[in-house]
C-alpha positions in Angstrom: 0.0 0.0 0.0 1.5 3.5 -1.0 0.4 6.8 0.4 0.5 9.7 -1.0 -0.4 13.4 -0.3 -0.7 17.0 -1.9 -3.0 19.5 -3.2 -4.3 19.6 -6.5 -1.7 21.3 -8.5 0.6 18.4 -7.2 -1.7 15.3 -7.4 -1.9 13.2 -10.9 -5.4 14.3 -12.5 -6.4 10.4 -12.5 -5.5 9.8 -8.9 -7.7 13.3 -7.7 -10.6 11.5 -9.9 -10.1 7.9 -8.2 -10.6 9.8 -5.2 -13.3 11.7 -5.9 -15.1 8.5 -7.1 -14.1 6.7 -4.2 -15.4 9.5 -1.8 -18.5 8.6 -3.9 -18.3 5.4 -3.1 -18.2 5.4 0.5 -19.6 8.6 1.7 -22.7 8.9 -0.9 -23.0 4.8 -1.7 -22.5 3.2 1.6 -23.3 5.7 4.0 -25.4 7.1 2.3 -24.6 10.8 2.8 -26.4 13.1 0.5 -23.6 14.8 -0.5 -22.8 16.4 -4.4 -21.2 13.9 -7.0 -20.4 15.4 -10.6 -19.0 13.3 -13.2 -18.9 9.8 -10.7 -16.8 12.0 -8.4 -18.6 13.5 -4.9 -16.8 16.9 -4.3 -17.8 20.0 -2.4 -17.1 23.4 -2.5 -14.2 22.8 0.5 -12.3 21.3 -2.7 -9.9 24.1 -3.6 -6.6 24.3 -4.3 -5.7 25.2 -0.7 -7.3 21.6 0.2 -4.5 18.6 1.0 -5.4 15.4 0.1 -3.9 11.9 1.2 -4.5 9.1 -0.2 -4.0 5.2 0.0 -3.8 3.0 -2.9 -2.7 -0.3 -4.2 -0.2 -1.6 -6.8 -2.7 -1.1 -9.4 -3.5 2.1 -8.5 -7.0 1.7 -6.9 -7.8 4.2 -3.4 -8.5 2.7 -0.6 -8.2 5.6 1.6 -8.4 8.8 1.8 -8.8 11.9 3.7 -8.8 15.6 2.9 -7.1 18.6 5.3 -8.2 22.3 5.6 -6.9 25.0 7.1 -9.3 26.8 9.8 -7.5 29.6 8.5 -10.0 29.6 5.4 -14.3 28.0 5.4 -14.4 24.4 6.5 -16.8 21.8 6.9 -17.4 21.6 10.9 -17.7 25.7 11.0 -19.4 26.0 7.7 -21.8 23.4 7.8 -21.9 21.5 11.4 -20.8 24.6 14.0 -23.6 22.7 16.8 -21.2 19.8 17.0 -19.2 22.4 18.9 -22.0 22.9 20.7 -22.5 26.7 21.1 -18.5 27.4 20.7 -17.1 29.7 18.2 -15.6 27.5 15.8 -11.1 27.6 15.5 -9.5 29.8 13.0 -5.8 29.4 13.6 -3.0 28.3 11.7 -2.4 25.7 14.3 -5.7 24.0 14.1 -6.4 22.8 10.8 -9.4 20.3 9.8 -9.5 16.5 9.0 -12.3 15.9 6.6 -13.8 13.4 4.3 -11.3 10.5 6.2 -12.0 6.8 5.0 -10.2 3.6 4.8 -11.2 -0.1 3.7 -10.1 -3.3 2.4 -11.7 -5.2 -1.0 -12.5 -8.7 -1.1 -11.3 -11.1 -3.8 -14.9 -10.1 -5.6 -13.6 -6.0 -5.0 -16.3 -5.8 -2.5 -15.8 -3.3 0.3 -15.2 -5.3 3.6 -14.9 -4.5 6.9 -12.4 -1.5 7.8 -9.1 -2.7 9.0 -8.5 -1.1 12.1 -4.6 -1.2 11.8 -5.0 0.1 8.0 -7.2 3.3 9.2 -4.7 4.1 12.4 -2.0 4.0 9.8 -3.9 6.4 7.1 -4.5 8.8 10.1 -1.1 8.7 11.4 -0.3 9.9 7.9 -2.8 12.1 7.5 -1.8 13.9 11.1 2.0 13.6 10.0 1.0 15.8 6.5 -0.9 19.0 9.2 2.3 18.7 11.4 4.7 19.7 8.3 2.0 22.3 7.2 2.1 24.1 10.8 -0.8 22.1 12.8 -0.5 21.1 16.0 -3.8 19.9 16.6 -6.8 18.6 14.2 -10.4 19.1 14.3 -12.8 16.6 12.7 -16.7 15.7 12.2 -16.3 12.2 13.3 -18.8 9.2 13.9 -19.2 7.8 17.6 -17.0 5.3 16.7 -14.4 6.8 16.4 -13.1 7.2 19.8 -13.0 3.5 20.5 -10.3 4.0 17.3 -7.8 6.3 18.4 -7.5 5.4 21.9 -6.6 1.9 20.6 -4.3 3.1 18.2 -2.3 5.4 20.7 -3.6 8.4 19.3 -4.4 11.4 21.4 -8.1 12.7 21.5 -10.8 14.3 23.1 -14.6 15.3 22.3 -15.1 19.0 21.3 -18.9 18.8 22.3 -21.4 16.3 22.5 -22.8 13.6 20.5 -25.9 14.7 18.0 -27.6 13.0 15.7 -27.6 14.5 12.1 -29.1 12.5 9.2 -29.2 9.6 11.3 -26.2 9.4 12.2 -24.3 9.7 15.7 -21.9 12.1 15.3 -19.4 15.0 17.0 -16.5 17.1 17.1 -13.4 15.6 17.7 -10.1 17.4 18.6 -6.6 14.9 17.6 -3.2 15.8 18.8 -0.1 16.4 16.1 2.4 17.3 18.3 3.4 15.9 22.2 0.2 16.7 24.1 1.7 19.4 26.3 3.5 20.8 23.6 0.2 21.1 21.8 -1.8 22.1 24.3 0.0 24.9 25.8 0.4 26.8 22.2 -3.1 25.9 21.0 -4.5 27.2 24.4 -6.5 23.7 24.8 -6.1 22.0 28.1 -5.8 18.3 27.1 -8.2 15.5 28.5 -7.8 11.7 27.4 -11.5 10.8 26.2 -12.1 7.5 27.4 -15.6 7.4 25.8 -15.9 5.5 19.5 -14.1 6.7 12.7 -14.0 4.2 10.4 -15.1 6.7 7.7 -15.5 10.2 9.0 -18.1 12.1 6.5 -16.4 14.9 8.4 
């Protein structure tokens, strides 16, 4: 499996479609999101040429992750479309904090049949994912991420905590989710957040 990131002035046009259609895929197909797709491809207007983009694929050149980064510097998904995840809190805008969005990672069968997510796969995709902010200036990320998420990142070492409580939009269980980049007390201290360990469940984030 090969990752890769940039924006997309420095991503291949045909892996930025394969992404697009397998955002598609997951977000609009299996979770049933109703989000915009165009041309096979699900995009939104937080696709810009300021957006990062990581992405997973195998030796033939088929995504099987993905995730997108924003800076809160700029309109984002959690401020723009889901600020009452932050329940009542004015959404970040610094160049520290910078957002994890449309995050996904799977496996195809033998039949190239989505299966179950591979918990081991998605920790490593969001290791890379966190290791791409850190060299753009983040020190912590913010995400729209599923209840299940937590379960996640506390068994994959990563450092968390809830930004507000769980609501349920579209039917689904969702919240705000705040994910170290940098040593906890490092991060903490310079993004003015004073770090708690969430011991409360993100396959795929539609964040």
């Amino acid at each position: 499996m090969q990752m890769v990131s940039g924006s997309q002035k420095g991503l291949p046009e045909p892996l930025l479609r394969a992404i697009g259609q397998y955002r598609r895929q997951i977000f609009v197909e299996q979770l049933g999101w109703p989000l915009t797709c165009h041309d096979g491809m699900e995009a939104d207007q937080f696709d810009r040429p300021d957006t990062l983009y990581i992405a997973a694929h195998n030796e033939q050149g088929a995504v099987q992750g993905c995730a997108r980064l924003l800076p809160t510097t700029s309109p984002y998904l959690l401020a723009d479309v889901f600020p009452e995840l932050l329940d009542g809190a004015i959404p970040p805008c610094s160049p520290a904090i910078w957002e994890l969005s449309r995050f996904a990672a799977s496996s195809p069968s033998a039949q190239g049949a989505l299966r179950q997510f591979s918990a081991s796969f998605t920790v490593q995709l969001l290791r890379t994912a966190i290791t791409c902010a850190r060299e753009q200036g983040a020190e912590w990320l913010i995400s729209v991420s599923p209840a299940g998420i937590e379960r996640l990142l506390r068994h994959g070492g990563v450092p968390a905590m809830r930004a507000g409580p769980v609501r349920q939009i579209n039917g689904h269980q969702l919240f705000a989710c705040w994910i170290a980049c940098q040593h906890r007390a490092t991060a903490s201290a310079a993004a003015g957040i004073p770090f708690v360990a969430s011991d409360a469940g993100m396959i795929a984030a539609e964040s």
